[in-house]
N, C-alpha and C positions, 0 to 999 in steps of 0.2 A: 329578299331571297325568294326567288320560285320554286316550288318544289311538284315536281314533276308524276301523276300518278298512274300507274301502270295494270288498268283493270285485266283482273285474272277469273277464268270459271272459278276458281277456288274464294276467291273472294265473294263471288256473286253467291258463291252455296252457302258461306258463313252468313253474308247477310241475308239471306233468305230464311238459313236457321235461330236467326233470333229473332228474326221478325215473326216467323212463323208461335214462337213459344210468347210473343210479348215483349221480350228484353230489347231495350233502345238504346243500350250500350253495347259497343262491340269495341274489342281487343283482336285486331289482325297486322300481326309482324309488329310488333312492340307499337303499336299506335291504336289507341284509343279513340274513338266517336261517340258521342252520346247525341242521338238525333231528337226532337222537340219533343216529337209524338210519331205515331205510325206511320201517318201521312206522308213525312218526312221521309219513312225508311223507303216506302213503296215508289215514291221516286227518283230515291236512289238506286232502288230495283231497276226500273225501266230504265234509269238512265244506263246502268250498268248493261243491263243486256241489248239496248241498241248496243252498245259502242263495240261490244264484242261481236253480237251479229253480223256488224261493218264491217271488222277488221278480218271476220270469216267467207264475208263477200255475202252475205244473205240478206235477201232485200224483204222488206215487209211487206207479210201478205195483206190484198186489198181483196176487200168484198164489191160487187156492186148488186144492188138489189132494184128491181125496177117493178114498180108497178103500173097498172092502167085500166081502166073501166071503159076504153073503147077499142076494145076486141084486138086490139094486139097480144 
């Protein structure tokens, strides 16, 4: 059985707020996660807000930095 996940801004807040305190357990809409360690949560972060960024149509900002020592 698949089961299909539906990232919401409200999810990303809750997992931001127990990351933010430490807690690697999180209870959202009767379902439990217990992530290994931090690490774990923080890429659940990113992954969560690409995916919502995408679906708002927002593309990721790019830096480019350039350096030169011959007078350009």
């Amino acid at each position: 059985m698949t089961t299909s996940i539906t990232f919401t801004p409200e999810m990303l807040a809750e997992l931001e707020k127990a990351y933010a305190s430490g807690t690697k357990r999180l209870t959202y809409e009767g379902k439990t996660i217990e992530y290994q360690d931090l690490a774990d949560m923080e890429r659940a972060i990113n992954t969560l807000r690409r995916s919502l960024n995408a679906k708002a149509g927002k593309r990721k900002s790019r830096r480019v930095h350039m350096r030169s020592n011959r007078g350009l």
